[in-house]
MISELO-486462 format. One record per atom (N, C-alpha, C): z, y, x. Coordinates in steps of 0.02 Angstrom, whole numbers, plus 50000, padded with zeros to 5 digits. Layout:
! residues N
ZYX...
This chain:
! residues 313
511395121452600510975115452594510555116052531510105114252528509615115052455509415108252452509585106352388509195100752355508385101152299508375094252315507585094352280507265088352297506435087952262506335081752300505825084952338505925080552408505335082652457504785077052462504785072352418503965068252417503995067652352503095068052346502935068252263502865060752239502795056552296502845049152283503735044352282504385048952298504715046552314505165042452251505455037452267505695033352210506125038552164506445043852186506745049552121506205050252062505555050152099505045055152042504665047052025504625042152053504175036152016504375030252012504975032751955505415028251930505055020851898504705020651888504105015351849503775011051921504075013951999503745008052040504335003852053504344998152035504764991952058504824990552118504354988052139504324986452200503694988752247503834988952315503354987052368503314987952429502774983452460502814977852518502364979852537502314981952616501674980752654501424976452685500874971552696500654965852733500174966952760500494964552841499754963052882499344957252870498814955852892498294953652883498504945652898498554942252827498534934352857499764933752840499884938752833500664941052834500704939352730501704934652737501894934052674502574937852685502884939452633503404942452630503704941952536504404942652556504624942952470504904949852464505254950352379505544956452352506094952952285506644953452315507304950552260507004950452182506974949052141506774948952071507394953752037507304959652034507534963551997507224969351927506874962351913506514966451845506694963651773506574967051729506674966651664505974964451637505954956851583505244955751575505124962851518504314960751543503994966751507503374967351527502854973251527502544973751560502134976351624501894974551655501894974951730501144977251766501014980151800500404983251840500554980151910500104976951966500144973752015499204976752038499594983252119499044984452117499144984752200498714986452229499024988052323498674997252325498954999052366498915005952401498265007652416497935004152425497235004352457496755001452397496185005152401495715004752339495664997252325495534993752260495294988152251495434986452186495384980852158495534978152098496334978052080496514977751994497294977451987497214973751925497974971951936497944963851877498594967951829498544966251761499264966351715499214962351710499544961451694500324954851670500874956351619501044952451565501654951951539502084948451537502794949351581503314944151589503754944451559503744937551527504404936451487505164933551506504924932951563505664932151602505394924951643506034924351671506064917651712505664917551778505454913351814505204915451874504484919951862504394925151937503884926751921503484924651962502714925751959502234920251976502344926552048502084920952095501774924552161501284926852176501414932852211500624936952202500184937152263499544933452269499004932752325498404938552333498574942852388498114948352373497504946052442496954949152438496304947752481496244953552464495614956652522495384962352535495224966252470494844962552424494654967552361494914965152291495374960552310495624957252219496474954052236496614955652177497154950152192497244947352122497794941252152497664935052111498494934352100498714930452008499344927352038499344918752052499874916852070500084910952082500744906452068500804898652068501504899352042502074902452088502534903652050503134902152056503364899252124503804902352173504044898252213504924897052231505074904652176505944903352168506184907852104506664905852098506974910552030507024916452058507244917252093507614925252118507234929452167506694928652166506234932452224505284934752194505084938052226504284938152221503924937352266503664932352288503424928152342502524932952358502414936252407501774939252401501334938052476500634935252478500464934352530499864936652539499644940152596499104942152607498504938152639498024934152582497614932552600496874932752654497054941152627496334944452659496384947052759495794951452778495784950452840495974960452862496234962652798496584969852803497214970152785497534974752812498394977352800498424978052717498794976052668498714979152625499454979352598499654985452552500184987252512500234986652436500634981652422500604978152376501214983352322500974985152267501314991552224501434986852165502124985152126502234982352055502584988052020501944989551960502274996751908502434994051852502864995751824503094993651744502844998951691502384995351650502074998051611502365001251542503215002251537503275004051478503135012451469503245016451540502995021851514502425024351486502035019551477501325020951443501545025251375501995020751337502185021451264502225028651279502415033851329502635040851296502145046751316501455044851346500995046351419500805047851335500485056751326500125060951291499625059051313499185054951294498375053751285497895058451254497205059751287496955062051228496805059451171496775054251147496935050451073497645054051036498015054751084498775056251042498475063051024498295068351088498485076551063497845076051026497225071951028496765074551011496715075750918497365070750901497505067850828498055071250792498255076350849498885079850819498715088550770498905085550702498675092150670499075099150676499785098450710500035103350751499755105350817499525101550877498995102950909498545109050894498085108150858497605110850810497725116750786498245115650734498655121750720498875128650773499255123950813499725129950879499335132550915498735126150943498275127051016497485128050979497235132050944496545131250926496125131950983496675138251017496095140251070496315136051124496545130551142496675126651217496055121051198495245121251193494835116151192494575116051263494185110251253493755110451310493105115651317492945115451400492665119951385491955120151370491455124551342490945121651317490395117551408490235112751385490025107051425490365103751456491215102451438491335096451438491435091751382491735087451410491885079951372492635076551385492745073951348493195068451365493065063451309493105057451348493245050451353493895048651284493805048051232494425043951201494355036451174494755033451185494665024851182494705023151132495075025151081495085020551011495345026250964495145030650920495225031250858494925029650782495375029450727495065029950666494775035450632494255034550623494055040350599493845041750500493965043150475493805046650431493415050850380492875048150330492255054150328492525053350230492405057950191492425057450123492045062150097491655063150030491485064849995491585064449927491395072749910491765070849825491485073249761491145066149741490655065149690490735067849660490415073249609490185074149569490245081949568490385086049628490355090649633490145098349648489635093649623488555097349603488575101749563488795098549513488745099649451489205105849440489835107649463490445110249458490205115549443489665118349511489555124549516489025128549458488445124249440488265126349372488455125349290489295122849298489585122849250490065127549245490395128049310491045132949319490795140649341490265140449360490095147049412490425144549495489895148049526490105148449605490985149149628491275153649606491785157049607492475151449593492275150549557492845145849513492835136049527492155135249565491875128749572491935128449666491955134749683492405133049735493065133549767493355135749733494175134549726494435129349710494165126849656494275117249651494155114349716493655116249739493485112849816493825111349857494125120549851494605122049899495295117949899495445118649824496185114649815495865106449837495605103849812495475096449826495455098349909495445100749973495475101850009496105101050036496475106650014496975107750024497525100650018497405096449959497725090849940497515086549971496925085050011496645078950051497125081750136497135085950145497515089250200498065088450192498565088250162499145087550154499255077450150498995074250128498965065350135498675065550191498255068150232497895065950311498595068050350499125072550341499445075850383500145068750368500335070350303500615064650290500635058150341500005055850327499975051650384499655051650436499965056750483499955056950544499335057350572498825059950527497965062050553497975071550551497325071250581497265078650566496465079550529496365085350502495775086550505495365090550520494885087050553494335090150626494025094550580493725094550522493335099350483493055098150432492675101150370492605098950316491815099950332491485096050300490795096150291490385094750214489965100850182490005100250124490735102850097490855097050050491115094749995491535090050011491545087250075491925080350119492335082950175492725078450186493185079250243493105075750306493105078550353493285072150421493915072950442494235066850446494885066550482494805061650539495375061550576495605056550634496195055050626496335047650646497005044750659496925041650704497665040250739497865036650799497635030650766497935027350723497865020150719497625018350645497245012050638496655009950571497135010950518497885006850502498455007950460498455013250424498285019850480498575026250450498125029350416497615027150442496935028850412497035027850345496865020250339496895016750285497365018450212497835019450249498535023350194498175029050171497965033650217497855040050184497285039850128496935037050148496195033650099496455031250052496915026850033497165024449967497595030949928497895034149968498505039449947497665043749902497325046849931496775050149918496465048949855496255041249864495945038649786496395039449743496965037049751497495034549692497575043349677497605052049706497845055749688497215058149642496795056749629496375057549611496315059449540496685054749505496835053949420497195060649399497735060949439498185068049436497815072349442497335074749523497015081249517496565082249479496225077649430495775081249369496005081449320496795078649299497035081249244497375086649270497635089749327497955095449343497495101449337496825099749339496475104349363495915105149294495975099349256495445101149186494835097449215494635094649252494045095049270493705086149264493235087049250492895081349196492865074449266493095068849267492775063049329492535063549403492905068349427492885070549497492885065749520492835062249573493195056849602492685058849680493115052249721492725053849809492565045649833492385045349877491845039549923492325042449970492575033450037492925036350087492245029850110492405032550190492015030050233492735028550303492705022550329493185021250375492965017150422492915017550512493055015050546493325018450618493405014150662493825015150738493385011750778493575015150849493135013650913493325019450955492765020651007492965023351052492505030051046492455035951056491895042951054491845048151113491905052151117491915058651141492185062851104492675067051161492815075651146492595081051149492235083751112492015090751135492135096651132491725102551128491965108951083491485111151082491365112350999490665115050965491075119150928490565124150927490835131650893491715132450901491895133550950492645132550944493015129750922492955125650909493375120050888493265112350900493895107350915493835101550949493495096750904492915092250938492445087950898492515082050917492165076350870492135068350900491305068050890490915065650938490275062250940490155056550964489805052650948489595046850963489425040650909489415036050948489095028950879489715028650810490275027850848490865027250800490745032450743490635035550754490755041850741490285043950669489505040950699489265043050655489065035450593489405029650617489325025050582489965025950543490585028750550490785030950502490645035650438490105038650468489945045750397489275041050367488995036350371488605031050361488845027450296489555024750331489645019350302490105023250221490345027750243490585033450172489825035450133489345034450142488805035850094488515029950086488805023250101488795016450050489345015949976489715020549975489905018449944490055021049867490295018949832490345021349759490885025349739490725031949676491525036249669491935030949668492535032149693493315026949691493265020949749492825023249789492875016249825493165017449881493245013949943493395016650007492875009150042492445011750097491915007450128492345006050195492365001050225492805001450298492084995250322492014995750407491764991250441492214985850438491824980150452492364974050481492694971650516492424976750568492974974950620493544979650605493524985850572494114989950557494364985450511494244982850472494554978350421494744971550441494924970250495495284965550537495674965950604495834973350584496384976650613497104970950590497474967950613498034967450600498314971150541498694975250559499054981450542498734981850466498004982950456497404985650396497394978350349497434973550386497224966850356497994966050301498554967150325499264967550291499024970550209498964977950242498804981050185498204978150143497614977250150497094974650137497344968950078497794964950107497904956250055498164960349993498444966449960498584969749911497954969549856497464968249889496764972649852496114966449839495734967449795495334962049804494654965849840494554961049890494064963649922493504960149933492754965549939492074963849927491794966350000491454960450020491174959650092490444960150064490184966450114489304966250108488994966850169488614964050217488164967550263487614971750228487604978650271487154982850242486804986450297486024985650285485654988950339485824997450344486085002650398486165008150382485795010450436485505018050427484955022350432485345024050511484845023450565485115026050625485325019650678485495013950635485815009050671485085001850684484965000250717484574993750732484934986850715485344987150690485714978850661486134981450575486094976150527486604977150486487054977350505487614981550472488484980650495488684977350428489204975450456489754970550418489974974550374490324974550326490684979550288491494974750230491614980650227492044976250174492254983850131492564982950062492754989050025493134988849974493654990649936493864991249921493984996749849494344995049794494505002249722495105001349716495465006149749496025008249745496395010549668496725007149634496915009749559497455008149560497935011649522498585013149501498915007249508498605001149466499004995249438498574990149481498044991449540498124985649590498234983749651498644990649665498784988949749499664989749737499894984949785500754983649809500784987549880500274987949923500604991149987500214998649965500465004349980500335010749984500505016350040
């Protein structure tokens, strides 16, 4: 006898479908209430619209599907899911529980992973495609005053400082859980999953600042961060994985508003939840500022990260 599974849809392999019901046309039917609240996908078999939902328990609403939408409704018992087919087609009514999202490798997740990067240089896309990513933070810095280095230090020696300040901005992006896509200039671009982590690394950055020019001898170095999130593109330019788009470049924008020691964030990144926590640590200066490329002022807000005035780090 050999075991295995013989359907790629069968409840062994799609543990995440709860329930489902087929209805003919104008046909109601139920399904025992055996779910855990949480969250929920309510979609039918056949192309059309799909609704989430988050249930927190107690009855669940009844679900009214029609040919191209469905709808919920109340409640008609504690212990059941009451579902009726409005419309004038058969349709199969599918309820998925949405917690496996949390573990589903996105490209946001691998695209942010600096082991990724590391292990897989060569697994990019290939040249002329794209992908689609929905929300990262992104990252742009520059580091003032490091013009000068090279006709004070010589070439040689003025870029090894570079290098180490490199090396040390790489090690706080990795820290927190960013990677970095590539250096440009004298500046860095990074990515993070989420504004928080961003944000951390940008303060970790300024505040190391004091240390690496007394470690290093070197006269008022300091850097400009530039910060916001949104949605871009993936690509691959010169071998290696890229972000393009509006986000993207209103982040490297909004890092050349700002002053050595500062960190510039949009406003809507700066009413991140998560960013806003950290944020009440700091006193903060709100400017709209017309920037080059864009047809509207953006919002801004910014921040000087110093030793003795921030509590969250």
């Amino acid at each position: 006898m050999e075991y295995g599974f013989f359907c790629r849809s069968g409840p062994g392999v799609t543990p995440h479908i709860k329930g489902q019901c087929s209805l003919a046309a104008g046909d109601s039917s139920f399904l025992p209430l055996a779910l855990h609240p949480g969250d929920y996908r309510i979609r039918t078999l056949e192309a059309g619209e799909e609704l989430n939902l988050t249930w927190d328990g107690g009855p669940f609403p009844g679900i009214r599907v029609l040919d191209d939408s469905i709808e919920l409704s109340d409640a008609t018992a504690e212990d059941e899911i009451r579902m009726v087919n409005n419309g004038e087609l058969s349709r199969t009514v599918v309820i998925e529980e949405q917690s496996w999202l949390r573990d589903v490798l996105t490209a946001e997740r691998v695209t942010t992973l600096q082991a990724f990067r590391d292990l897989f240089s060569d697994q990019v896309l290939r040249p002329g495609d794209e992908v689609s990513v929905r929300n990262i933070a992104f990252v742009f810095t520059d580091l003032v005053g490091s013009s000068s280095l090279f006709s004070e230090l010589g070439d040689a020696e003025a870029y090894h400082l570079v290098r180490e300040h490199f090396a040390e901005v790489g090690e706080i992006v990795r820290r927190h859980q960013g990677n970095i896509v590539k250096t440009v200039g004298d500046g860095v671009h990074g990515a993070f999953l989420t504004p928080d982590d961003a944000l951390r690394a940008a303060i970790e950055m300024q505040l190391g600042m004091p240390a690496f020019n007394q470690r290093f001898g070197t006269r008022d170095l300091s850097i400009r961060i530039g910060l916001h999130a949104g949605s871009s593109i993936a690509v691959t330019l010169n071998d290696r994985l890229d972000y393009y788009g509006e986000v993207v470049n209103l982040t490297a924008r909004l890092e050349g508003q700002g002053e050595a020691g500062e960190i510039v964030m949009s406003k809507a990144f700066g009413s991140d939840p998560a960013v806003s926590d950290i944020l009440a640590a700091y006193e903060l200066r709100e400017r709209v500022l017309p920037l080059k490329g864009f047809n509207n002022p953006v919002q801004t807000c910014m921040i000087r990260p110093q030793a003795d005035n921030g509590k969250n780090r």
